[in-house]
Structure formats: structure tokens, C-alpha cells
VOMI-637790 format. One record per residue (C-alpha): residue in one letter; z, y, x. Coordinates in steps of 0.25 Angstrom, whole numbers, plus 5000, padded with zeros to 4 digits. Each point is the difference from the previous one (the first is absolute). Layout:
! residues N
AZYX ...
! end
This chain:
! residues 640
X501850194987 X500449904990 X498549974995 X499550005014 X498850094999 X499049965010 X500150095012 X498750065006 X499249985011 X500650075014 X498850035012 X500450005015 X498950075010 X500150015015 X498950075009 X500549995016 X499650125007 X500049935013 X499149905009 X500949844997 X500350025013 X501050115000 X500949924990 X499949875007 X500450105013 X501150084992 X500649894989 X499449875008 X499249954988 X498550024997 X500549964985 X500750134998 X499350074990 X499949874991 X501649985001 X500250144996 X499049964988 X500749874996 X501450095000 X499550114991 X499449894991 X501449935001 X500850114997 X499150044986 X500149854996 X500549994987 X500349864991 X499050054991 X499049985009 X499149874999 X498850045010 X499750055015 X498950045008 X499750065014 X498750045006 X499750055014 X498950095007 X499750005013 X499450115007 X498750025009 X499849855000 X498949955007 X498749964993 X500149864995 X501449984999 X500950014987 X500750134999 X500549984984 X501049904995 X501049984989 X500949914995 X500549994984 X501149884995 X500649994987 X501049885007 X501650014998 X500450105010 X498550045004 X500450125008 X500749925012 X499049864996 X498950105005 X500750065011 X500649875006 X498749944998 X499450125009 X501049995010 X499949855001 X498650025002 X500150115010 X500949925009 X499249854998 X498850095007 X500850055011 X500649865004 X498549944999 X499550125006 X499150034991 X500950155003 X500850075009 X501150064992 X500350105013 X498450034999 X500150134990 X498449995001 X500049825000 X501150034984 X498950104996 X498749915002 X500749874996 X501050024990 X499650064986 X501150074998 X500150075014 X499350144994 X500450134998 X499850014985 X501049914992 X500250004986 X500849934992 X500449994984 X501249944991 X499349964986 X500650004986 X498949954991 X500050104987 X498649944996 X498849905003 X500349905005 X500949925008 X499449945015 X500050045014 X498550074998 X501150094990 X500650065013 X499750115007 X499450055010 X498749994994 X498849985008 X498550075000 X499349915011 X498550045007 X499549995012 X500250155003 X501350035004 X499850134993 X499849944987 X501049925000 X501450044993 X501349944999 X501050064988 X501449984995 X500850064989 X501150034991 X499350044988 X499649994986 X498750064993 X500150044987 X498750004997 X499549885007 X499049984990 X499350125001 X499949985015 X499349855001 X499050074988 X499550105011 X499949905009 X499249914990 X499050124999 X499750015013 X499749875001 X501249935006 X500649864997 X501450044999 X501149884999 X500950054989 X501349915004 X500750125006 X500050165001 X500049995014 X498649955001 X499550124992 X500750105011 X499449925012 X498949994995 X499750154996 X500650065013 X498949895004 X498950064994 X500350125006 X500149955013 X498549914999 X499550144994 X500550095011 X499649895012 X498649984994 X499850155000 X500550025015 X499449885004 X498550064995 X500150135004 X500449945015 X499049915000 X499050114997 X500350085011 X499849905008 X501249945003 X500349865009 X500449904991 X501249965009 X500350145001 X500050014983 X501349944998 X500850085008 X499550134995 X500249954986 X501449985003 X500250135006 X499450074986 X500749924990 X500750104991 X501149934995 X500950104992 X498250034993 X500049864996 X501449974994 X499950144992 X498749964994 X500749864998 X501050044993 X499450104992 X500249914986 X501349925004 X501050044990 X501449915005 X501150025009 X499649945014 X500450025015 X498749925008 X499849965013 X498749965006 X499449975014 X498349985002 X499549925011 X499750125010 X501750025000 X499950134991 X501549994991 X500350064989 X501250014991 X499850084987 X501150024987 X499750044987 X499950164997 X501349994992 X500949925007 X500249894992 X500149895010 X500950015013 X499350015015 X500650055012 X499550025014 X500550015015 X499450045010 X500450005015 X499350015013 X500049845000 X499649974987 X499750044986 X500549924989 X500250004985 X500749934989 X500550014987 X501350035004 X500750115007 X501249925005 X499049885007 X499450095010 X501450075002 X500649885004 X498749925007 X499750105009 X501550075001 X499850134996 X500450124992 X499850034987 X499150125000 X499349935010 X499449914987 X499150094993 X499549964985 X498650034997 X499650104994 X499549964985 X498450025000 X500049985015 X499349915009 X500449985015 X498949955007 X500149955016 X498750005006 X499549875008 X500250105012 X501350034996 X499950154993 X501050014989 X499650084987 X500950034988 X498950054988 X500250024985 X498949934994 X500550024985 X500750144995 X501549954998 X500650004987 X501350004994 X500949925009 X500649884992 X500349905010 X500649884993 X501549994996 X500149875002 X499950005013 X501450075002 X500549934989 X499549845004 X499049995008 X500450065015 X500949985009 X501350044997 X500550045015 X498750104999 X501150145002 X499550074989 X499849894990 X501349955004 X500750144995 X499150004987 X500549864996 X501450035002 X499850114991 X499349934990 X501249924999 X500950094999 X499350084989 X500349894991 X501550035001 X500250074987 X499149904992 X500949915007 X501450054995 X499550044987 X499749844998 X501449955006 X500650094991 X500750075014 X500749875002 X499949995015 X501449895001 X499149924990 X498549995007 X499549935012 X498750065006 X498949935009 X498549994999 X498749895000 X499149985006 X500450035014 X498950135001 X500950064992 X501150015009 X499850145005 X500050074988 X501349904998 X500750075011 X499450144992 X500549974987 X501449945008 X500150155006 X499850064988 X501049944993 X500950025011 X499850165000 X500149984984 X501349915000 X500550125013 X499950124990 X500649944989 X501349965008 X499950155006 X499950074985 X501349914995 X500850035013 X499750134999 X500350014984 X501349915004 X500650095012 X499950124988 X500649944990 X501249925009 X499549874996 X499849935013 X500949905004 X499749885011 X499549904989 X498950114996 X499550025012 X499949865003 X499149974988 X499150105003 X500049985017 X500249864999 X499249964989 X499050024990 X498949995012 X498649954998 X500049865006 X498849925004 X499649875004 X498849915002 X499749934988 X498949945000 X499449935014 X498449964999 X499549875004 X498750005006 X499849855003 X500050004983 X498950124998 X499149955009 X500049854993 X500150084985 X498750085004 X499349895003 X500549924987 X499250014986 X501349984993 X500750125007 X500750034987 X500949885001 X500450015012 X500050175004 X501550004995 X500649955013 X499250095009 X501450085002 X501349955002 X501350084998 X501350035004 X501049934992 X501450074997 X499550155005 X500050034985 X501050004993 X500049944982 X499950144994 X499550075011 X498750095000 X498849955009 X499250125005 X498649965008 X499050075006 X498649975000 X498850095007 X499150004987 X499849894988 X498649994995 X499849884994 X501649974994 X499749845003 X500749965010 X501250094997 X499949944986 X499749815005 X500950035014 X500950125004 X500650034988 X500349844996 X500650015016 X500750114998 X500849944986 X500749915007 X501050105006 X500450024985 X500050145001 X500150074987 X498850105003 X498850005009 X499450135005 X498549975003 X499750145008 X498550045006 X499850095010 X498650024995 X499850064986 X499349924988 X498649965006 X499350014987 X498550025007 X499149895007 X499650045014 X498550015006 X500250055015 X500549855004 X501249964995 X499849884992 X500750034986 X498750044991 X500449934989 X500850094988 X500449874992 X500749965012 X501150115003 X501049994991 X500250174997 X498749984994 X500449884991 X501250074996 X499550114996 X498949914992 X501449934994 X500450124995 X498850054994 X499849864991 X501450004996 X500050134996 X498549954992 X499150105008 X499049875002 X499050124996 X500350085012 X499849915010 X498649984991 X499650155001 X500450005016 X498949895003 X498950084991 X500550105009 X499949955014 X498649944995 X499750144996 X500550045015 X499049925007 X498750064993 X500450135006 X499450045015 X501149955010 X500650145003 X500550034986 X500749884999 X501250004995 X501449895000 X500049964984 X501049895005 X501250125002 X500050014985 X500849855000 X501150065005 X500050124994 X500949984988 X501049945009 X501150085009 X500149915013 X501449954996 X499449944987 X499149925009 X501049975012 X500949944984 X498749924998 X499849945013 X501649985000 X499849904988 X498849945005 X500549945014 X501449964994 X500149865005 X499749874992 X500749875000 X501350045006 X501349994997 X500250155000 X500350104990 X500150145008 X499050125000 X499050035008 X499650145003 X498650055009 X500050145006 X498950055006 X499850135009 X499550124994 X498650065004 X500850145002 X500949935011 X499049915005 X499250135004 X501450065004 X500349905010 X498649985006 X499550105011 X498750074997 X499149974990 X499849854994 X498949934991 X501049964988 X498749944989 X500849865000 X501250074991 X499350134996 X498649964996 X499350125009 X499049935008 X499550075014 X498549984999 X499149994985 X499949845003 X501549994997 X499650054986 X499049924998 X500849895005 X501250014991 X499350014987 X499249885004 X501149945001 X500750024987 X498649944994 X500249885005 X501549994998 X499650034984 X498849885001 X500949915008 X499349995012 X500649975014 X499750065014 X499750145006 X499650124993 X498950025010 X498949935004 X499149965011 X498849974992 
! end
């Protein structure tokens, strides 16, 4: 993605199902639920993401000792810093005896990461702020171990607000830095409101006190408490949480929005993010890694009984596009298919722009998440370039006008031809994200391939999705000039994102996408000021309404407009400065018909189409208008 849209966060769980000591007898190692947890968190780590966290629970632990721990860095390369750091520690106690790493029962008491309950979350910062105390897991401490909750996510709440206002009316201090305090701290109420009640009525029948704990961990009702929990959220979310006892729980939101699978096995249970991560850690199948089901929540008791409960009716299933477009792994099978065809669904586009002139163009792709659908879009244009060469042999052998030097040109050339262009230098992006002046210096993030373009040749590149049009404007297309090609095809596998997003992806600001600054080009060229006027009484009008009748007054930007106009617009807009170049420049962009058309099942498209999944999203989006129009910066919605 040219504009490098910040990735979302990714969740890892894992809930062993045996006593320590039937790993360290079958794998040799009382550390084997914790490697599988470091793999899963590894093979979900994204460039994007600038925080980690882990947490651990140990079950049936003896009054006095610690049975709760966690561990949160927002250091370079925080997911192996921690774990090193953990292994380090785990072998300086064995050598000063402080352990016995062949003890299952001596890991367990002495190590703090030697429990059956390990947790662990990649962070991408979309709000609040920055700092380790940003990272998840989050923590609910007491000094019952049935009040106390550890909680981890990949979500956003639209109506955040809303939610710390509730708790504020009962009385609560909420810390408004983040979203994900709200969430713990709700499911945390619940929690101190279900143990109170348990605890008094045992105490009234007479209960031992020692005995209390044991038989509130045993009436816990989990899937209750994150139904009444999540009663007023209104986001896309997949959650997991753990309370002291060793009750677990992973919930996702009742439409889907955000990913969450689950495996299960006779040795362990295990979640992520990710279906592909728990195929390969724990080398199996494909339909042996179920997704959850949207409005569900899989609880696994401290004793070990799995449940699997809706705790919201589910809606209308729109889980996010992005994720097969950017965000997962590409080798996921499915995902992998749905790519390619993306790619290939922009061949007509395609040849429409390169006026059919296949000897002429050279086709490659940036950044290097766009390689699948590369090979897509290469395929297509293979089978295109395949039927052509058949319908003129076929028109020549009946009209008697095939001869040798005929058929060469069709066989021999006239192919598509493609080649790496453009080669990305990590070394450089790191230093420039780091670097106030980024702008002087973002050009030389890519280096190219000199000579693989010849003068007067069309450039063809693919991208997964362009949102912002700035570094494809200040570095790709600068980079991509000097191959002196005399057009360049800018094409995006993702259509026009036009909408902000509220379920977690960080792009919630209109005036930063450049289909909606077109679009705004258009309408004060063409002197319709006074529209953009009317549409900001509009969207003011919006949010006086209850929040069910809300509607999107920001689609009435773009109605004037075919997408072409806008893909012109955007054309004109990122055609690079100071360079001694004088060629066109043309962006396509994928259609929401084929982008529905390639991707299997249903998929939430409100980032191109303006049609939100929950009311917030309406809310959302006309918030943000407003304060595009008064020139005000940051997210659409608040915490406060």
C-alpha cells in the first residue's frame, strides 16, 4: 500500500489442555505452550506494528504465590526483546537453581510464564497515546482471583464516548486515553457485580470462607457477563480475556467485522487473528481452523469445559475487505485465490489504458503486498493476450493469410512482460519514520531497476490500495520517471476508499484521502463552493437525529462524479513535481462491482461505498465531514 495505512492489531491465545508435564514428556520442554505463542505472535507481525504484550495465568496455584503476570514493550523488535528477555530469565534460574527446567511442577511455581493460559497481542496505535501502558493485555488486579481480569483486543468503538459517560454515572474514574480501558473496565463491572452477588448469597448459607472462592469460580457465568458487557458496544471487535480463576474467553463482534479464528485439539485450544498462523504452528489442516462465529463467545472453563454461546443476535455479515485486500497473510489458501483475482480483474482497465499495446508496456507492482495480485493481474493478461492470438489465427487460417512471419508475431511476440521495478529499502524507512523531515528524504525509500524500461515504453504498476496519494505523488512516481517511460499506469486493486473507517483501521480523517480531495477539486472548479456548504448544514442536521436514523450525507460529495472523473482527478493530482519528465500519468482503481465479484462471501465495503455496518459508522462519518469543513484534525470519535 503506497500510503502505508497502519495495520491493525493481531491477538494470539493459547489454553493447554494438558498437566506441563505431558509436554515436557512428549516435546521435551515445559516451555511449549509459550513457544507456540511466540510463533503465532510472529507469524501475525506486521511492520506496522509498534507495541507487544503478553500475559499469563496460571492455574490452581497455591494461596500466596503469584498466579498473574504480563509483560507489554513498545522497544524496536518488542515481540522477540520480550521473549528473549523471558528465555534468558528462564535459563539464568535454572543455572542458579532457582528452577529445574526438567521439573514441570519447579517451571510452573518458579517461572512466570510457565502457566497454562498465555496471551499475547501485536499493537498498532490508532489513538491515545503512545507508551507501553498503551499495550495490551490490559490488567484488572484484586486480591481475588475471581475479580481479577486480563483482556486483549483488536477493536475500535465507535461510540467510546458514550461508553466512559455510563461508567461516569455509576460512579467510576474511567482513564479516557484509550477505548480498551472502557471495554475492561465494563466486562469488569460486570464481573465485581456477578462476584459480589455470588459471594453474599454463599456467605449467607453459611459457607467457609476458604471454601467461597472455589464455589464462585465454579458459578461464574461467563458468556451472562460479556452479553450484558456488551450490550451498548457498537465497533467491530474480536476480544479475548482471561480472570484469575483461569475462566477464558474469546468473543467477536455480532457482524464480523474483525477477523478471529480458533483451533482446538485434544492438546490445546488456541486462537489468533489469523487462519494460516494456527495451520502452520500447529501443522494442521485447513478445516481443522474454525472462525468464530460473529456474536459468539468461546468460553473454556478453569476446569476445562468448552462452551461456544451467542451473546448478541448476529447481524449482517460484513467482515472487512481489507483484510483480503492488505492486511492478511497472503499464503492464507482462500485469500490467496481472492488476490490473484482481484488482479486479474483489472485487466481490461488495464488494456483500455495501454491502448492494447502489449509490445510497448512493461508491468510490475509496489509495494511487495501487492505481489499476489501481481501474479493475478500477470495471468489475466496472459488468458487476455491467449484469446487474441487465437481469434486472429483462426480469422487468418480462413482468409489464407497466415504465413511463418505472422505467426511469429502473434506466438513469439506481443506477450505481456514483467519485471521488478521497484526494490524497497527497509534500512531507509525505518530511519525516515523516525525523521521530522520525512519529506526530504521519503524519495529514496525505493530504488529501481535501471535499463528494464525501455524510452517510450508503458509503465504499468500495481498497488493493493492507495488512500492517501502522498507517497505515490513525493516518492514512487518521482522513482518510477526515471525509467523515462512515456506513460505510467498507477493500478489499485482496492476501489476509491472515499470513507473514513471506525471498526480499527486507522484512516478516520476525510481530508486525508485523496478520492475525497478530488472530488472536493471538482466541485470548487466547477464553483459549487455552495454544495459543500449545504452538505455540512446537512451532516449537522444528521446528528440531531436519534442514532438509528442516521444517515451518510457525506455520499452526496461524490454524487455528481462517475468514478472515472475522480480516478482523472486523482491522475492530476499525484503527477510528480520537480522532475525532469513530461509523460502521463494515469491511476485506475478496482471497481466496487469486481471487488464483490472476486471476493468469496460477503465483505463490509463502507471505506469505498459509504454503507456503514453499525449506526456508529453513521455517526461517525458525518462527524467527520464537520470537522474536515471547520479545519480540525484527528478522529471523527471521541473517548470523551
Amino acid at each position: 500500500m503506497s500510503d502505508h495505512l497502519n495495520h491493525e492489531c493481531g491477538i494470539a491465545a493459547v489454553r493447554l489442555r494438558k498437566p506441563l508435564a505431558y509436554y515436557y514428556d512428549k516435546y521435551g520442554t515445559c516451555l511449549w505452550g509459550m513457544n507456540k505463542l511466540f510463533l503465532l505472535m510472529e507469524k501475525q507481525h506486521n511492520r506496522g506494528q509498534d507495541g507487544t504484550g503478553i500475559g499469563c495465568i496460571k492455574l490452581d496455584m497455591p494461596i500466596g504465590a503469584p498466579y498473574i503476570q504480563r509483560r507489554r514493550g513498545i522497544e524496536k523488535d518488542a515481540l522477540a526483546q520480550i521473549f528473549r528477555k523471558e528465555i534468558k530469565t528462564f535459563f539464568k534460574k535454572d543455572r542458579k537453581g532457582l528452577l529445574d527446567k526438567s521439573d514441570p511442577k519447579s517451571v510452573k511455581a518458579n517461572f512466570d510464564f510457565g502457566g497454562e493460559i498465555l496471551m499475547g497481542h501485536l499493537r498498532y496505535g490508532t489513538s491515545g497515546d503512545f507508551d507501553s501502558g498503551s499495550c495490551h493485555p490490559y490488567l484488572r488486579r484484586s486480591n481475588w482471583s475471581t475479580r481479577t481480569l486480563m483482556v486483549m483486543g483488536n477493536f475500535n468503538m465507535t461510540n467510546a464516548g458514550e461508553l466512559n459517560n455510563t461508567l461516569i454515572q455509576r460512579g467510576q474514574h474511567p482513564v479516557f486515553g484509550t477505548d480498551t480501558q472502557t471495554v475492561l473496565e465494563e466486562i469488569g463491572y460486570h464481573l465485581d457485580e456477578a462476584h459480589t452477588d455470588l459471594y453474599h448469597k454463599l456467605r449467607d448459607q453459611g459457607v467457609p470462607g476458604s471454601e467461597i472462592p472455589q464455589h464462585i469460580s465454579d458459578a461464574l457465568d461467563i458468556p451472562n457477563l460479556i452479553a450484558q458487557s456488551a450490550e451498548p458496544w457498537d465497533g467491530g471487535y474480536s476480544i479475548c480475556g482471561a480472570v484469575g480463576n483461569g475462566d477464558m474467553f474469546v468473543m467477536r463482534d455480532p457482524r464480523g467485522i474483525r477477523p478471529c479464528h480458533m483451533l482446538i485439539t485434544d492438546e490445546v485450544i488456541a486462537f489468533a487473528s489469523e487462519r494460516v498462523p494456527l495451520m502452520t504452528v500447529f501443522e494442521v489442516e485447513a478445516d481443522q481452523v474454525k472462525a468464530v462465529d460473529p456474536g459468539s463467545v468461546v468460553t473454556i472453563k478453569a476446569d476445562g469445559t468448552i462452551s461456544d454461546i451467542q451473546f448478541h443476535t448476529p447481524q449482517k455479515y460484513t467482515p472487512c475487505s481489507f483484510e483480503r485486500i492488505y492486511f492478511s497473510r497472503g499464503n492464507d489458501p482462500q485469500i490467496y485465490r481472492e488476490r490473484k483475482a482481484m488482479g486479474a480483474a483489472l485487466v481490461d482497465q488495464v488494456m483500455e489504458s495501454i491502448g492494447q499495446s502489449f509490445d510497448k508496456t512493461v508491468f510490475s507492482f509496489i509495494p511487495n503486498t501487492a505481489e499476489t495480485a501481481y501474479h493475478g493481474m500477470m495471468d489475466g493478461l496472459r488468458l487476455y493476450r491467449r484469446n487474441q492470438v487465437r481469434q486472429e489465427i483462426t480469422e487468418g487460417a480462413e482468409k489464407g493469410l497466415l504465413t511463418p512471419e505472422k505467426i511469429d508475431e502473434l506466438i513469439m511476440r506481443n506477450w505481456p512482460r514483467g519485471e521488478k521495478i521497484a526494490h524497497k529499502d527497509i534500512k531507509m524507512r525505518t530511519f525516515i519514520s523516525q525523521e521530522k523531515g520525512r519529506d526530504q528524504l521519503v524519495s529514496h525509500v525505493y530504488d529501481i531497476t535501471y535499463g528494464a524500461v525501455k524510452p517510450g515504453d508503458n509503465l504499468v504498476v500495481l498497488d493493493d490500495s492507495i488512500v492517501r496519494g502522498t507517497t505515490l505523488k513525493k516518492s514512487i512516481l518521482k522513482i518510477l520517471t526515471r525509467t523515462k517511460p512515456s506513460k505510467i499506469v498507477i493500478c489499485s486493486t482496492a476501489p476509491q476508499i472515499r470513507y473514513p473507517d471506525c471498526y480499527g483501521i486507522d484512516m478516520s480523517e476525510l481530508g486525508k484521502f485523496i478520492a475525497f480531495n478530488a472530488a472536493v477539486a471538482l466541485h470548487r472548479r466547477a464553483g459549487r463552493q455552495h454544495l459543500l456548504d449545504s452538505i455540512y448544514d446537512a451532516c449537522k442536521a444528521e446528528l440531531e437525529k436519534p442514532i438509528p436514523e442516521r444517515k451518510n450525507r457525506v455520499q452526496e460529495v461524490y454524487e455528481a462524479f462517475t468514478p472515472e472523473q475522480i480516478s482523472a482527478e486523482i491522475s492530476n493530482m499525484v503527477y510528480p513535481e520537480d522532475c525532469e519528465w513530461d509523460g502521463k500519468v494515469e491511476v485506475i482503481f478496482q471497481t466496487i462491482e469486481n471487488l464483490h465479484e472476486t471476493i468469496q462471501g460477503p465483505c463490509g465495503d463502507w471505506y469505498f461505498t459509504g454503507n456503514y455496518p453499525t449506526a456508529g459508522g453513521y455517526t461517525m462519518v458525518n462527524q467527520a465531514y464537520i470537522r474536515w469543513f471547520e479545519g480540525l484534525g484527528g478522529r471523527s470519535y471521541d473517548l470523551l
